[in-house]
ZARO-697575 format. One record per residue: residue number from 1; x, z, y of N, C-alpha, C in turn. Coordinates in nm, 2 decimals. Atoms other than C-alpha are relative to their C-alpha. Example, Ala and Ser with C-alpha at 12.3 -4.5 7.8 and 13.67 -1.06 7.14 Angstrom:
REM residues 2
+-----+--------+--------+--------+--------+--------+--------+--------+--------+--------+
|   n |    npx |    npz |    npy |   capx |   capz |   capy |    cpx |    cpz |    cpy |
+-----+--------+--------+--------+--------+--------+--------+--------+--------+--------+
|   1 |   0.09 |   0.00 |  -0.12 |   1.23 |   0.78 |  -0.45 |   0.09 |   0.00 |   0.12 |
|   2 |  -0.09 |   0.00 |  -0.11 |   1.37 |   0.71 |  -0.11 |  -0.08 |   0.08 |   0.11 |
+-----+--------+--------+--------+--------+--------+--------+--------+--------+--------+
//
This chain:
REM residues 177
+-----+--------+--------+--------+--------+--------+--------+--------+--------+--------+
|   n |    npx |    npz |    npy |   capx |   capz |   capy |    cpx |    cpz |    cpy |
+-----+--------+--------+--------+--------+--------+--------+--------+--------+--------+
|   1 |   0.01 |  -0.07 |  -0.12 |   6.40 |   2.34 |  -5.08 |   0.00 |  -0.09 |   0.12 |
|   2 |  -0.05 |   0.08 |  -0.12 |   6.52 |   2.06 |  -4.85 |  -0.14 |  -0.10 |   0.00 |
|   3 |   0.03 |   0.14 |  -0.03 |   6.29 |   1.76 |  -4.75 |   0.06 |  -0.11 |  -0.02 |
|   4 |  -0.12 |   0.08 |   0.02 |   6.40 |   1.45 |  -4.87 |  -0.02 |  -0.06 |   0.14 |
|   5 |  -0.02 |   0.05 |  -0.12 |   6.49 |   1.25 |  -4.54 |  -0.12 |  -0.14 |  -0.02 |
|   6 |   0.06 |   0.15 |   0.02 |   6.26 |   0.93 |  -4.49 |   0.11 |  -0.10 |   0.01 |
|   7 |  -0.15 |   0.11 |   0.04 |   6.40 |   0.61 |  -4.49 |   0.00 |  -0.07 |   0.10 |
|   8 |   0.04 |   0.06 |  -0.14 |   6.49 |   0.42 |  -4.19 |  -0.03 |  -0.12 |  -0.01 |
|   9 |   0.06 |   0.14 |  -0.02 |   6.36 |   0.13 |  -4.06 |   0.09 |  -0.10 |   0.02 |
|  10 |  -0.13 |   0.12 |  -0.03 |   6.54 |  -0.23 |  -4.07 |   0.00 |   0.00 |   0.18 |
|  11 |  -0.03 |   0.06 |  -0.15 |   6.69 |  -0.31 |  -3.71 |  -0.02 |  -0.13 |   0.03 |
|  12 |   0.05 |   0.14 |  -0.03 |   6.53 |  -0.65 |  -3.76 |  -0.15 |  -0.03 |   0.04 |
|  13 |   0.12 |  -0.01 |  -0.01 |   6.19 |  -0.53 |  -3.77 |  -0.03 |  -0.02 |   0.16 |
|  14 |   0.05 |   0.01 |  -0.12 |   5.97 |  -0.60 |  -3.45 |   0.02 |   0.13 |   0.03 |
|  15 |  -0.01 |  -0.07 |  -0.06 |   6.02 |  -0.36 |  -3.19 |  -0.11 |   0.11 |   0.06 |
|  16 |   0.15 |  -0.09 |   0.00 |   5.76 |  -0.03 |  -3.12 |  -0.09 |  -0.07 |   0.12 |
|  17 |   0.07 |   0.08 |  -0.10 |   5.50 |  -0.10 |  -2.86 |   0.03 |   0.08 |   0.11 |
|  18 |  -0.03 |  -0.07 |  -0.11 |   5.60 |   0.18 |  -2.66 |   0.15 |  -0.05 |   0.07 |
|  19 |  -0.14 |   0.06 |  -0.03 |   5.96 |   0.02 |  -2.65 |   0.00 |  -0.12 |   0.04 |
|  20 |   0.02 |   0.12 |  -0.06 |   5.82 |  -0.29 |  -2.57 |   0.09 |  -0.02 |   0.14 |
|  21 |  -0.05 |   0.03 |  -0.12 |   6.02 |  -0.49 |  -2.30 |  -0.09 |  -0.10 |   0.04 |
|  22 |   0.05 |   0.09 |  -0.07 |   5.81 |  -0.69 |  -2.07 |   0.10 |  -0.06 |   0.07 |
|  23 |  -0.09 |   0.11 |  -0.11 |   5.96 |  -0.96 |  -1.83 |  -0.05 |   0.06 |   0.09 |
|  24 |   0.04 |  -0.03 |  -0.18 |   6.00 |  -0.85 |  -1.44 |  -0.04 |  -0.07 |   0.05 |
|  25 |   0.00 |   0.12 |  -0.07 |   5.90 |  -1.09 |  -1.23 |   0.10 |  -0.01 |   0.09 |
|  26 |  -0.10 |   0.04 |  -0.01 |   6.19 |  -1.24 |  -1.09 |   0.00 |   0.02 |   0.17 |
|  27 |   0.04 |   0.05 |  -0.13 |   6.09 |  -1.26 |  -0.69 |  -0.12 |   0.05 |   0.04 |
|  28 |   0.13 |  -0.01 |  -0.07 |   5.87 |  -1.12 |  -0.48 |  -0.01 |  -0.02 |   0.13 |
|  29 |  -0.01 |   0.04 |  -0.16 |   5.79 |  -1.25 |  -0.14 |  -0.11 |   0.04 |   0.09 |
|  30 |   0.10 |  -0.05 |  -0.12 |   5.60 |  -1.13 |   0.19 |  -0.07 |  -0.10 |   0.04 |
|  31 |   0.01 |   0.08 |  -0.12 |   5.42 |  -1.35 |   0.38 |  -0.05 |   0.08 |   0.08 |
|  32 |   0.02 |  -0.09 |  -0.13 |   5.40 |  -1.15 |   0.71 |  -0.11 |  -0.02 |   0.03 |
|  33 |   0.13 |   0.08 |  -0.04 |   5.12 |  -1.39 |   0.82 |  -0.14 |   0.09 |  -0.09 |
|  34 |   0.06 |  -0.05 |   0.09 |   4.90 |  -1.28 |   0.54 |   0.00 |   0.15 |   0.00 |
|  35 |  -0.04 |  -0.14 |   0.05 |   5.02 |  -0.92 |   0.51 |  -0.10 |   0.03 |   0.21 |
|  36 |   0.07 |  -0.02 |  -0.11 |   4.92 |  -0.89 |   0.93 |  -0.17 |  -0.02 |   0.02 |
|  37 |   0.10 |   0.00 |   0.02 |   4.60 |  -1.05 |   0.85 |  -0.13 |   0.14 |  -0.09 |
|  38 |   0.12 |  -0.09 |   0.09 |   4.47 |  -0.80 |   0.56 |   0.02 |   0.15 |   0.08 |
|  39 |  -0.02 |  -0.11 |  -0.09 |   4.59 |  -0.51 |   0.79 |  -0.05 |   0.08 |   0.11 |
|  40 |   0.07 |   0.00 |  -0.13 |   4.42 |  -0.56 |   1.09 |  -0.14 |  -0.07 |  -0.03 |
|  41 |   0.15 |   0.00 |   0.05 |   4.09 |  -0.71 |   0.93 |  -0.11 |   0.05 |  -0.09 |
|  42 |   0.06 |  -0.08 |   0.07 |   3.96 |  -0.41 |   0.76 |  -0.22 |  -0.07 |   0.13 |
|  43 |   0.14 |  -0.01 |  -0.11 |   3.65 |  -0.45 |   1.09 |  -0.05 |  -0.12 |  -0.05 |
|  44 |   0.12 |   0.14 |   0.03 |   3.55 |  -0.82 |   1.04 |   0.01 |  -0.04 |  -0.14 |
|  45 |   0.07 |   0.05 |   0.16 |   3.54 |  -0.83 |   0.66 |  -0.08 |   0.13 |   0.03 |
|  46 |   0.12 |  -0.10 |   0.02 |   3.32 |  -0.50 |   0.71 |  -0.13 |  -0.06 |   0.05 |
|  47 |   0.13 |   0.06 |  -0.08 |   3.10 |  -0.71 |   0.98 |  -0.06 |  -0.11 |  -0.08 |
|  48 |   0.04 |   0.10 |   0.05 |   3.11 |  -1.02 |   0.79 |  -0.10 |   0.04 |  -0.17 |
|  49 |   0.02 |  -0.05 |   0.05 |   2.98 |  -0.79 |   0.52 |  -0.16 |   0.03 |   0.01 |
|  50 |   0.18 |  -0.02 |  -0.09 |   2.69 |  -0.69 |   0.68 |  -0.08 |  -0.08 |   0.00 |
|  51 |   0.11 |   0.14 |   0.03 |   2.56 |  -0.99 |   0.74 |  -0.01 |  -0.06 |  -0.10 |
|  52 |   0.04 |   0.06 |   0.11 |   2.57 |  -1.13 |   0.46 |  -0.10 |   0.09 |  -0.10 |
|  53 |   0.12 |  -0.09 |   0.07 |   2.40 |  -0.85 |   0.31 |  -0.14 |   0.04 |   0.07 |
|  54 |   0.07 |   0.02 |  -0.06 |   2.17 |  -0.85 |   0.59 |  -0.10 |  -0.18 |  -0.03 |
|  55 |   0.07 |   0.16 |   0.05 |   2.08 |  -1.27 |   0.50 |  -0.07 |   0.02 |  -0.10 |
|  56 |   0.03 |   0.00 |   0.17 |   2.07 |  -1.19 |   0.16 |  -0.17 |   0.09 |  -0.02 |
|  57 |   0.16 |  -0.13 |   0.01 |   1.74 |  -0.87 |   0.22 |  -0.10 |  -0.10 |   0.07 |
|  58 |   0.03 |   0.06 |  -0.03 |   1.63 |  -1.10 |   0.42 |  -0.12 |  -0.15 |  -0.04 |
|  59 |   0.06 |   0.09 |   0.04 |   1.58 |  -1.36 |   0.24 |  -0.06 |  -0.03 |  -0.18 |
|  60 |   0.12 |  -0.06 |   0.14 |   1.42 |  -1.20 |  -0.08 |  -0.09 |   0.07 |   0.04 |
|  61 |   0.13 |  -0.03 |  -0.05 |   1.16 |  -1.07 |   0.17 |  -0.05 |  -0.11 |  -0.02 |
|  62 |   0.06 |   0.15 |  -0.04 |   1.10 |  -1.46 |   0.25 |  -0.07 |  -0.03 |  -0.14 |
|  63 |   0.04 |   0.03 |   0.15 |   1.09 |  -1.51 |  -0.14 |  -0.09 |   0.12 |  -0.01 |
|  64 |   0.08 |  -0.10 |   0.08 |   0.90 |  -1.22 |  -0.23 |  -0.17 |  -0.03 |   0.09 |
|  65 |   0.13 |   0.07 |  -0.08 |   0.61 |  -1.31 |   0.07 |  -0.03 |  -0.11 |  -0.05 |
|  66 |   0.05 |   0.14 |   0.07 |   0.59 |  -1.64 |  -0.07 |  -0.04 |   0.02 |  -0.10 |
|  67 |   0.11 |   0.01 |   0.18 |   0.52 |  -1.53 |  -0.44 |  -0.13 |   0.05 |   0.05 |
|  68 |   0.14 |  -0.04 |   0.00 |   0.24 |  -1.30 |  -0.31 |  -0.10 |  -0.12 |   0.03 |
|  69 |   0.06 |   0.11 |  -0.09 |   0.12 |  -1.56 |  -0.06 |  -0.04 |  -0.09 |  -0.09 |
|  70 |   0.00 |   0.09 |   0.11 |   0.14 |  -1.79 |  -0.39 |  -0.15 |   0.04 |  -0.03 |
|  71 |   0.09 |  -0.12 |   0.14 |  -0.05 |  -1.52 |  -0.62 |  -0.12 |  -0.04 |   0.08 |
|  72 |   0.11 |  -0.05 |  -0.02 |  -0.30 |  -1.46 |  -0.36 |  -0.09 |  -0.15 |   0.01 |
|  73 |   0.05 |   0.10 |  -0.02 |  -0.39 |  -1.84 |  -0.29 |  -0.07 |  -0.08 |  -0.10 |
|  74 |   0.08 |   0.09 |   0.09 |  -0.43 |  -1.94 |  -0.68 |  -0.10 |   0.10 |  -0.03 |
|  75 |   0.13 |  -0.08 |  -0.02 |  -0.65 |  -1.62 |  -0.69 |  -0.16 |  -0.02 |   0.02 |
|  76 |   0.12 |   0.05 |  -0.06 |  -0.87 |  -1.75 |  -0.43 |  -0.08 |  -0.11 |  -0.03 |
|  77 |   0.07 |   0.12 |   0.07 |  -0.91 |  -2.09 |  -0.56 |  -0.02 |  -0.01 |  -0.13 |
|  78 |   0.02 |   0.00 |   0.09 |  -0.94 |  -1.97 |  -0.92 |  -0.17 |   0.08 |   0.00 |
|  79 |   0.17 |  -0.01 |  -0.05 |  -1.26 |  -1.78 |  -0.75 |  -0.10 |  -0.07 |   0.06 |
|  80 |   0.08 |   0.06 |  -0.03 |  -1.40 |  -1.99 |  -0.57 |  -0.02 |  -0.12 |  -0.12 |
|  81 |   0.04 |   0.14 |   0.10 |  -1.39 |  -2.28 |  -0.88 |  -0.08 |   0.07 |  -0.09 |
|  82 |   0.13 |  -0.04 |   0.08 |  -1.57 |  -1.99 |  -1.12 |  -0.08 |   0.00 |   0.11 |
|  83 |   0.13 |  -0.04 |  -0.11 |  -1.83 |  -1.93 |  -0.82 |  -0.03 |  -0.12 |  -0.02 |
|  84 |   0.08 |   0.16 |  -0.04 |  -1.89 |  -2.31 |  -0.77 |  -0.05 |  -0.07 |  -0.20 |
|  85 |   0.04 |   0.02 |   0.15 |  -1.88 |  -2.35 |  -1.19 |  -0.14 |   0.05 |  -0.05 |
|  86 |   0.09 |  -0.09 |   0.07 |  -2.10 |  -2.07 |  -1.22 |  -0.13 |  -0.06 |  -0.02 |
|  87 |   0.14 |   0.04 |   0.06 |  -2.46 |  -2.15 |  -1.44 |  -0.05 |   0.08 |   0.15 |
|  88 |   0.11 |  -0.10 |  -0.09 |  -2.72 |  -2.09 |  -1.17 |  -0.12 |   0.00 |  -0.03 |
|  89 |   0.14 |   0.01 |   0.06 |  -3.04 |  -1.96 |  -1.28 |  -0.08 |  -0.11 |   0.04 |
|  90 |   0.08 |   0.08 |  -0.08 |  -3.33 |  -2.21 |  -1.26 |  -0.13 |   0.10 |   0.07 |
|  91 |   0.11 |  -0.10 |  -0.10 |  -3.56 |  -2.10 |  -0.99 |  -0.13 |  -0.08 |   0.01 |
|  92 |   0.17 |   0.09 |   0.07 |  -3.95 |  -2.17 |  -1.08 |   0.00 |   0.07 |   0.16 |
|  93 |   0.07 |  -0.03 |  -0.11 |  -4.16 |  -2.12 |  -0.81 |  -0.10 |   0.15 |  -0.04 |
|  94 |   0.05 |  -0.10 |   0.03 |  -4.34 |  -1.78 |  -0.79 |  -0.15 |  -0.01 |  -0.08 |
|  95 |   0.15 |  -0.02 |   0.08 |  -4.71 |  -1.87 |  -0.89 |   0.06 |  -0.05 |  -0.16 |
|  96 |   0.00 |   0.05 |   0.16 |  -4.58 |  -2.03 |  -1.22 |   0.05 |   0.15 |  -0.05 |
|  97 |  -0.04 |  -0.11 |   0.06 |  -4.40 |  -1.69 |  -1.29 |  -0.15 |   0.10 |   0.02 |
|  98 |   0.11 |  -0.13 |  -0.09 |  -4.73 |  -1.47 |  -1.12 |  -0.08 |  -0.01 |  -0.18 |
|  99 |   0.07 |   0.01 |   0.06 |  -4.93 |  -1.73 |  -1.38 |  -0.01 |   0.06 |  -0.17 |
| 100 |  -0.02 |   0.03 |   0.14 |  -4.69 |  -1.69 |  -1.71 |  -0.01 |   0.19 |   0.00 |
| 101 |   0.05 |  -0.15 |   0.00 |  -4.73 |  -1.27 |  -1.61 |  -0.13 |   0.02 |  -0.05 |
| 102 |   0.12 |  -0.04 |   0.07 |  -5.09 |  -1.26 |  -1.64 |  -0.04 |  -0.06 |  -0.11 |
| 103 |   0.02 |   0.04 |   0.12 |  -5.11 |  -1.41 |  -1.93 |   0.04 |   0.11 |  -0.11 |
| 104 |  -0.06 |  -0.11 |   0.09 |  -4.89 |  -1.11 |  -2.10 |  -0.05 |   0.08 |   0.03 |
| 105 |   0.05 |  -0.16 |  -0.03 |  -5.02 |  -0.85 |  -1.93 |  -0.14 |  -0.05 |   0.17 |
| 106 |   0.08 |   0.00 |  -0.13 |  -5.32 |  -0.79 |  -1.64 |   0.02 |   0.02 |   0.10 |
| 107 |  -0.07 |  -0.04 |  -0.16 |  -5.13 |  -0.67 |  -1.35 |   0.12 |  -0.12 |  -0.01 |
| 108 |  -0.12 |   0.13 |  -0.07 |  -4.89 |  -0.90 |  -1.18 |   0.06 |   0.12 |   0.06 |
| 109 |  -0.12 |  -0.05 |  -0.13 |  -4.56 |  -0.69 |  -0.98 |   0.12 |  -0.12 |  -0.03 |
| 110 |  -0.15 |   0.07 |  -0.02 |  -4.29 |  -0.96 |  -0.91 |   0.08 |   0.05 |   0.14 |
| 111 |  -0.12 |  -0.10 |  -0.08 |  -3.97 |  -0.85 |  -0.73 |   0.11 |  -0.11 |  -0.01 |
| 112 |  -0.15 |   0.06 |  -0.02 |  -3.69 |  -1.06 |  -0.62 |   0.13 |   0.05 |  -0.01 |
| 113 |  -0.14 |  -0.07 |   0.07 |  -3.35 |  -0.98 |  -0.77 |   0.11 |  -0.05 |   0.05 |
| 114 |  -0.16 |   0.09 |  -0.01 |  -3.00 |  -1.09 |  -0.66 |   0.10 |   0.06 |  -0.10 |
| 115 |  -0.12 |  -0.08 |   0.05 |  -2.71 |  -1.07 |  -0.86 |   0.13 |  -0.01 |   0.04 |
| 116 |  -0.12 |  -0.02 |  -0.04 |  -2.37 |  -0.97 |  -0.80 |   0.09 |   0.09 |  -0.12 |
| 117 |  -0.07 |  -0.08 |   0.09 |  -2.09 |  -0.82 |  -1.00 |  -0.01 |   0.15 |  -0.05 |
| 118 |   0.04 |  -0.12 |   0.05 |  -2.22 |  -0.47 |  -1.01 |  -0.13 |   0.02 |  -0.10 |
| 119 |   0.16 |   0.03 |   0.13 |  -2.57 |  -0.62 |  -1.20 |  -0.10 |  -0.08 |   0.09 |
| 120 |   0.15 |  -0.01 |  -0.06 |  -2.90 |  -0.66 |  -1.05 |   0.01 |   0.06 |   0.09 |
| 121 |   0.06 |  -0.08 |  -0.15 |  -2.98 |  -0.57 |  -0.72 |  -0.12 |  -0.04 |   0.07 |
| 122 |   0.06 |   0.05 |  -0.07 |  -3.26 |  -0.58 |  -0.50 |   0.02 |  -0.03 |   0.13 |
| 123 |  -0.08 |   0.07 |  -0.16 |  -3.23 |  -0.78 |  -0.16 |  -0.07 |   0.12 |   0.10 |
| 124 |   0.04 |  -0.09 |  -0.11 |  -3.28 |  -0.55 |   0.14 |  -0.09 |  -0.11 |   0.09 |
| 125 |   0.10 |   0.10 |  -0.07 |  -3.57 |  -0.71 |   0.34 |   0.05 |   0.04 |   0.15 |
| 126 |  -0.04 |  -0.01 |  -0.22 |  -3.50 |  -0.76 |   0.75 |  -0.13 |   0.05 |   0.02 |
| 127 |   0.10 |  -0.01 |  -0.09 |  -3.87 |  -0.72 |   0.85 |  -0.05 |   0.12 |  -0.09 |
| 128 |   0.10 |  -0.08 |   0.12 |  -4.04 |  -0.38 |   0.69 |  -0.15 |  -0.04 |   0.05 |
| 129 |   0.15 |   0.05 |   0.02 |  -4.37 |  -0.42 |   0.58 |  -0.08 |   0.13 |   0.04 |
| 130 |   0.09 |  -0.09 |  -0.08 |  -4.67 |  -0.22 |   0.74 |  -0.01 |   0.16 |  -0.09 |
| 131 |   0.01 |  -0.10 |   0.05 |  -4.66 |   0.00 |   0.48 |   0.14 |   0.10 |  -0.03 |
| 132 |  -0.19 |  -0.06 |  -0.03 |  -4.26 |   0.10 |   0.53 |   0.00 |   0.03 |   0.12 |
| 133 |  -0.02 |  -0.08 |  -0.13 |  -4.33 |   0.21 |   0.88 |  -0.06 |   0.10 |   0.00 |
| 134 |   0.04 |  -0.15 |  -0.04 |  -4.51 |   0.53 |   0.86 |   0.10 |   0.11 |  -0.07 |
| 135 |  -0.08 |  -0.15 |   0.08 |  -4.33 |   0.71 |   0.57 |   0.13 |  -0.02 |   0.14 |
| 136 |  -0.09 |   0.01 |  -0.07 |  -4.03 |   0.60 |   0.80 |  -0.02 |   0.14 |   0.12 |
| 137 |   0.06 |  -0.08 |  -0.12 |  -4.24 |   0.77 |   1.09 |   0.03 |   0.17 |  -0.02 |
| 138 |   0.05 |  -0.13 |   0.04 |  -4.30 |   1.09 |   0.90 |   0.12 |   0.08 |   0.01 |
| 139 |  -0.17 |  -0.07 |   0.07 |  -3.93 |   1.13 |   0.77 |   0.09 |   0.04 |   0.13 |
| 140 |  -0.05 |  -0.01 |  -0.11 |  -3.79 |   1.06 |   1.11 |  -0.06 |   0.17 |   0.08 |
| 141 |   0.05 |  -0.15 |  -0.04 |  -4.04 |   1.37 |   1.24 |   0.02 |   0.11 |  -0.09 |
| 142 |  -0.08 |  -0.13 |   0.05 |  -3.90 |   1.60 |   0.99 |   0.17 |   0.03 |   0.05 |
| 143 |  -0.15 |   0.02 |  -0.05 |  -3.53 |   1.48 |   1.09 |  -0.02 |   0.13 |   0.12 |
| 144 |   0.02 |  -0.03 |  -0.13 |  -3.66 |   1.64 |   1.46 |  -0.01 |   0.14 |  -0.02 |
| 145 |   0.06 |  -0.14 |  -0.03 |  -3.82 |   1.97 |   1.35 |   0.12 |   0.10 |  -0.01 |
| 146 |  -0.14 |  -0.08 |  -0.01 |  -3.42 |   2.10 |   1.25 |   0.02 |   0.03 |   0.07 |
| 147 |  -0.08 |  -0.10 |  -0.14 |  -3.27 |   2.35 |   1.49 |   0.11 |  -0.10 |   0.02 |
| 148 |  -0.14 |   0.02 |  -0.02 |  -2.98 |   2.19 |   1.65 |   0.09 |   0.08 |   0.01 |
| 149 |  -0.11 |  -0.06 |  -0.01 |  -2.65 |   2.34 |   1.61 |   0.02 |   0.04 |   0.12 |
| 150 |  -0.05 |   0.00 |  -0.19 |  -2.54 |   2.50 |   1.93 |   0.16 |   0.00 |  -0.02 |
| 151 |  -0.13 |   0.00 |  -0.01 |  -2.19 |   2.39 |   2.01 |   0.06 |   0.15 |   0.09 |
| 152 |  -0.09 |  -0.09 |  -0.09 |  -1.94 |   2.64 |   2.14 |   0.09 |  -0.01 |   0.08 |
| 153 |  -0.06 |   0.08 |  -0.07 |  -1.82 |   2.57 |   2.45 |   0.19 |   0.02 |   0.00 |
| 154 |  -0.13 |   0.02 |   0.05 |  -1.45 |   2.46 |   2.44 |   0.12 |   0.08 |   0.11 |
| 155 |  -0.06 |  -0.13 |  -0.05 |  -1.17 |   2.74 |   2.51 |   0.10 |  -0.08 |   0.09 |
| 156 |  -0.10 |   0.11 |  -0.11 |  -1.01 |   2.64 |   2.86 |   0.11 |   0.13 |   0.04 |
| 157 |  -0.06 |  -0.08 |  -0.07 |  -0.75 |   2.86 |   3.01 |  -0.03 |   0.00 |   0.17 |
| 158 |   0.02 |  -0.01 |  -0.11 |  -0.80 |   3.02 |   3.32 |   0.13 |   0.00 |   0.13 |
| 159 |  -0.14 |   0.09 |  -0.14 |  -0.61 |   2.86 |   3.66 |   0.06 |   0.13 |   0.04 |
| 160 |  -0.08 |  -0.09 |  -0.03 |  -0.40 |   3.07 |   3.81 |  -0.04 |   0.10 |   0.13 |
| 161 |   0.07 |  -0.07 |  -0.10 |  -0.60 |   3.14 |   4.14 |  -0.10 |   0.06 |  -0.13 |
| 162 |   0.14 |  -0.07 |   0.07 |  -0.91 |   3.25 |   3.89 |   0.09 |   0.18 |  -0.07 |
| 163 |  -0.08 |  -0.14 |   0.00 |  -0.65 |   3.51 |   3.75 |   0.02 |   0.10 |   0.07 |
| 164 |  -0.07 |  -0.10 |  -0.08 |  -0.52 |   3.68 |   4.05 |  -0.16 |   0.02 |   0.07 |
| 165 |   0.16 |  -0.04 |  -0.09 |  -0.93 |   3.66 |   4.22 |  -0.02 |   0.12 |  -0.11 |
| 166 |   0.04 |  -0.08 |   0.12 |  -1.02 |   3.85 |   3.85 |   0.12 |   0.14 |   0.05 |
| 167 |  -0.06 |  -0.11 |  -0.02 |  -0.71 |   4.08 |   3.93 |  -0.07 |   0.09 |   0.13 |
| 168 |   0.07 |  -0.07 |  -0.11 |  -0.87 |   4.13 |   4.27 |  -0.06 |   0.13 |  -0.02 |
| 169 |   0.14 |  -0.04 |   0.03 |  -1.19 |   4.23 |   4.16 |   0.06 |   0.14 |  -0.11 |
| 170 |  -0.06 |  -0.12 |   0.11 |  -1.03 |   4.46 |   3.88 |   0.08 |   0.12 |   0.07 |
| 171 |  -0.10 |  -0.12 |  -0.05 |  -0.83 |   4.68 |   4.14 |  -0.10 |   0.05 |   0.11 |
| 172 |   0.12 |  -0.05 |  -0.08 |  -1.11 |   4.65 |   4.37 |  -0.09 |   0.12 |  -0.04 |
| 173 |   0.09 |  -0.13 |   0.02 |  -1.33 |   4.87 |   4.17 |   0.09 |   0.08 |  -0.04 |
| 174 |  -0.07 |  -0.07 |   0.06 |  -1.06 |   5.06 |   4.00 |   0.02 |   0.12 |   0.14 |
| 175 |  -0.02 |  -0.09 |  -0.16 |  -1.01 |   5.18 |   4.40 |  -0.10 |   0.07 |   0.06 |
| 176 |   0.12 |  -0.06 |  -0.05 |  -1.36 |   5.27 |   4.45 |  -0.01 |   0.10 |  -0.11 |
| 177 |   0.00 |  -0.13 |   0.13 |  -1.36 |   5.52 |   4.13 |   0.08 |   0.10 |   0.10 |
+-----+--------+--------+--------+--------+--------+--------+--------+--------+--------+
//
């Protein structure tokens, strides 16, 4: 019916941890000096704070400009060394290409090509040729025969004399009725 009792523990055994005794420390001392200082310089560790964290943003903008400024510089000179590397077609002179055309075929059309990173293009000429000035002509006289839009003139409010003349005029006749 009973429980038997457990058994107790030797009184020589190490001691629990909750019973643990720590050492006090023996002495404790002020220094006033010190204690006046941390009391009264809450403001200049907060300023001294600031700046430093102000130096610090500072000067991982400096670093961070310089990597771009880096990036962008071996960029440039990694393009310009392919551009100056680059194979450049050889350029015959046009009758030898006109001659090695009619030989394949009876018509000749040669056309000057530039290229650039989007493909082939053709160069835009400065001077048009006699036969690029009329259609120009024609196109421009269609541009003309469109109705122009009529703008709507822009909503001003009326001054203050234009008001009370309008009120005039409005009582004026209201008085002749």
């Amino acid at each position: 019916m009973f429980a038997k009792p457990r058994p107790k523990k030797l009184l020589l055994s190490h001691p629990s941890k909750k019973r643990k005794f720590t050492s006090a420390v023996e002495e404790v001392t002020f220094d006033n000096a010190a204690r006046h200082e941390y009391l009264t310089g809450f403001h200049k560790r907060k300023q001294a704070h600031q700046t430093r964290q102000r130096l610090e943003k500072i000067e991982t903008r400096k670093q961070v400009r310089e990597e771009r400024k880096k990036e962008v510089e071996d960029h440039v000179n990694m393009v310009n060394k392919l551009l100056r590397n680059r194979a450049r077609p050889a350029r015959w002179k046009t009758e030898t290409i006109q001659r090695m055309m009619k030989r394949m075929d009876g018509e000749v059309t040669v056309e000057s090509v530039s290229v650039s990173r989007d493909g082939l293009e053709k160069p835009v000429l400065d001077e048009p040729t006699k036969e690029d000035e009329p259609e120009e002509k024609v196109e421009s006289k269609t541009e003309t025969k469109q109705p122009a839009k009529k703008k709507k003139p822009k909503f001003r409010y009326e001054t203050k004399f234009d008001r009370q003349l309008a009120e005039r005029k409005h009582r004026a006749k209201k008085a002749k009725r």
